[in-house]
C-alpha positions in Angstrom: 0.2 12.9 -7.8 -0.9 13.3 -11.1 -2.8 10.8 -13.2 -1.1 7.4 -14.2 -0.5 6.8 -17.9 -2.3 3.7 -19.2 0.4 0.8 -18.6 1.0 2.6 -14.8 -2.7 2.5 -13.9 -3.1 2.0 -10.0 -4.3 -1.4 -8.6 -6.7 -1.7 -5.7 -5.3 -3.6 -2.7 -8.0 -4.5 -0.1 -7.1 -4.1 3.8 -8.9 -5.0 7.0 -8.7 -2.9 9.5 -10.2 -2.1 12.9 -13.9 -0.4 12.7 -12.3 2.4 14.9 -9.6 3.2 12.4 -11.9 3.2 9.4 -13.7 5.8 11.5 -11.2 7.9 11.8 -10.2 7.4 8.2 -13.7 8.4 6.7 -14.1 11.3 9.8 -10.6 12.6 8.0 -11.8 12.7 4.7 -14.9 13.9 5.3 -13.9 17.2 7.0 -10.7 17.7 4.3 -13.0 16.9 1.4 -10.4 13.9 -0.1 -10.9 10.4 -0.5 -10.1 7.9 1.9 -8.0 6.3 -0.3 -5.8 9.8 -1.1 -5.1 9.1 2.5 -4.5 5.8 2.8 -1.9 6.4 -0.9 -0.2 9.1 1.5 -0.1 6.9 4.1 1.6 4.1 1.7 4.1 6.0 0.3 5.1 7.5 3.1 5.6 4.2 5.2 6.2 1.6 2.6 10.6 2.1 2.7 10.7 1.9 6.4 8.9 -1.3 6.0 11.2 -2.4 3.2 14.5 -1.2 5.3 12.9 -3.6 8.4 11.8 -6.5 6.5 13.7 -6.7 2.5 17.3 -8.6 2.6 20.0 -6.2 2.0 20.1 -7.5 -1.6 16.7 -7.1 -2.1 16.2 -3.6 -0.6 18.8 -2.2 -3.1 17.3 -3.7 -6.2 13.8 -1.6 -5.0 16.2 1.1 -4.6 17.5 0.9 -8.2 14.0 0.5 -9.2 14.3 -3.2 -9.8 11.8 -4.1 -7.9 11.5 -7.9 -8.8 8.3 -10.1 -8.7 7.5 -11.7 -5.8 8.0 -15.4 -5.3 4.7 -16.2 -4.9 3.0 -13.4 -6.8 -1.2 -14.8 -6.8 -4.5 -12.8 -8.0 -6.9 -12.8 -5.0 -9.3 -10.4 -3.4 -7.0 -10.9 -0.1 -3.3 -10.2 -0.1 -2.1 -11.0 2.9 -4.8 -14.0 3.2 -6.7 -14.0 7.1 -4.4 -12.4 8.9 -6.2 -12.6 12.4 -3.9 -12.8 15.5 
């Protein structure tokens, strides 16, 4: 991945996850010398369609395709994306 022209700069998402993963996530990084967050970009990428297939309406799921991906209904600035998702 090379670097992002101005007007595709990345945006920082913030996650909570488990104190054991984030472990395993920093041990990862430490011993292959990236980033956490090269891994959790690979990890993104690489999972983000199956998501899509599961969860997008059939309509929606080919406009991504396309690359349309439209704006979300409810699109909101926040430090939280998914808001407290404790279950």
């Amino acid at each position: 991945m090379g670097r992002k022209k101005s007007a595709e700069k990345l945006k920082v998402v913030a996650v909570r996850v488990d104190p054991a993963i984030e472990r395993r996530l920093r041990l990862l990084a430490e011993i292959s010398g990236r980033k956490p967050s090269y891994f959790l970009q690979q990890l993104i990428e690489g999972g983000l369609g199956a998501l899509e297939e599961a969860w997008l309406p059939a309509d929606v799921l080919a406009q991504v395709r396309a690359g349309t991906v439209p704006e979300p209904a409810g699109a909101q600035s926040g430090p939280d994306l998914f808001g407290d998702m404790e279950q």
